[in-house]
N, C-alpha and C positions, 0 to 999 in steps of 0.2 A: 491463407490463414488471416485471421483480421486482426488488425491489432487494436489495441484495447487499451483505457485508461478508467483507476477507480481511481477519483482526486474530492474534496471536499470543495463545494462549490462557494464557501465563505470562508475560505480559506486565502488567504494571499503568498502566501510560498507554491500552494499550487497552480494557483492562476499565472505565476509570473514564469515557469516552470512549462507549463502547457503553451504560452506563449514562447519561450525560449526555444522551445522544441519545434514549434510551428505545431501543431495540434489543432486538426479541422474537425471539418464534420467525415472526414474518411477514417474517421478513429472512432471507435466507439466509445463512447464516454458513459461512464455510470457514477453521479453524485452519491459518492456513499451515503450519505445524509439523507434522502430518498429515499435510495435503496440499499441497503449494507451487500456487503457481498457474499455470495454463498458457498457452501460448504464445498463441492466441490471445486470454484475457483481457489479458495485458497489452499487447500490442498496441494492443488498444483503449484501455486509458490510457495508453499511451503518445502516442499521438496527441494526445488530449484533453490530455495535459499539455504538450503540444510537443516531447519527445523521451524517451530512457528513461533520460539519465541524471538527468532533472526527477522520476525514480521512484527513484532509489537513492539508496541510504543509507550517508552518506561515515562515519557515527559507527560503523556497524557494526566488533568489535575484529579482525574477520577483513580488513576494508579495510588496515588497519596491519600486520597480522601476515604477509598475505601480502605486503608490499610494492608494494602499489595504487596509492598516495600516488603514490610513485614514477614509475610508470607512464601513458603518455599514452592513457587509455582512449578508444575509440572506441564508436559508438552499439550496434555489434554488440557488442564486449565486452561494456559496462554488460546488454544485452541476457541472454546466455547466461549471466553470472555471477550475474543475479537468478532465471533458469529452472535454474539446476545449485543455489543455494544461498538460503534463504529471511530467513535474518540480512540478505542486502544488501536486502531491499524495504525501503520507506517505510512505516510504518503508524500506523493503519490503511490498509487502499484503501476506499473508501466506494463502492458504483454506486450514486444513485436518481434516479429513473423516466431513465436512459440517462445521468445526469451523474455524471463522478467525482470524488471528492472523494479527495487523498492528502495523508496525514502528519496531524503532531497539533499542529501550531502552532494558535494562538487562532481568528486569521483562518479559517482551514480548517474549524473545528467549528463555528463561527458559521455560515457559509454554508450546511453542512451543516444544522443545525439548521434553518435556514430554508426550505431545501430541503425539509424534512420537516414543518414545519409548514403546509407550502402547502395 
């Protein structure tokens, strides 16, 4: 199975994160910014995470700007608002060998890491 990274390439919690991890070129990396992610990857972590709004990202300034907050989102919202716009993801998304790992809290890169020392 390949493992796999979405991270935002002007991002600096992701860079320092892909570097912590050691993250090469045997990782597949896709720049959301580029290329946002597709429907049925995030599907699959969505699941894994329990649902998709456990993948979106309330800090992102377009959640406030459009008036989000506000708003009683549902699991399809959170859904299409992460596949139309790449600011709402979590990042990193981490896959390896089928497990995912999202965000950049402590907890999250530890297990990661561990995951990859295996």
């Amino acid at each position: 199975m390949t493992n796999k990274i979405y991270y935002l390439s002007t991002c600096s919690t992701c860079q320092r994160i892909m570097k912590e991890l050691g993250i090469d070129e045997t990782f597949n990396q896709q720049d959301i910014k580029t290329e946002n992610i597709n429907e049925a990857d995030l599907k699959t972590f969505a699941k894994q995470a329990g649902s998709y709004e456990a993948l979106f990202s309330k800090r992102a300034m377009k959640y406030k700007s459009m008036g989000l907050k506000e708003k009683n989102l549902s699991e399809e919202d959170y859904k299409q608002l992460m596949l139309d716009e790449y600011t709402f993801l979590k990042r990193p998304f981490i896959l390896i060998d089928g497990e995912a790992f999202v965000g950049n809290s402590k907890k999250i890169v530890e297990a990661a890491k561990i995951k990859l020392n295996k």
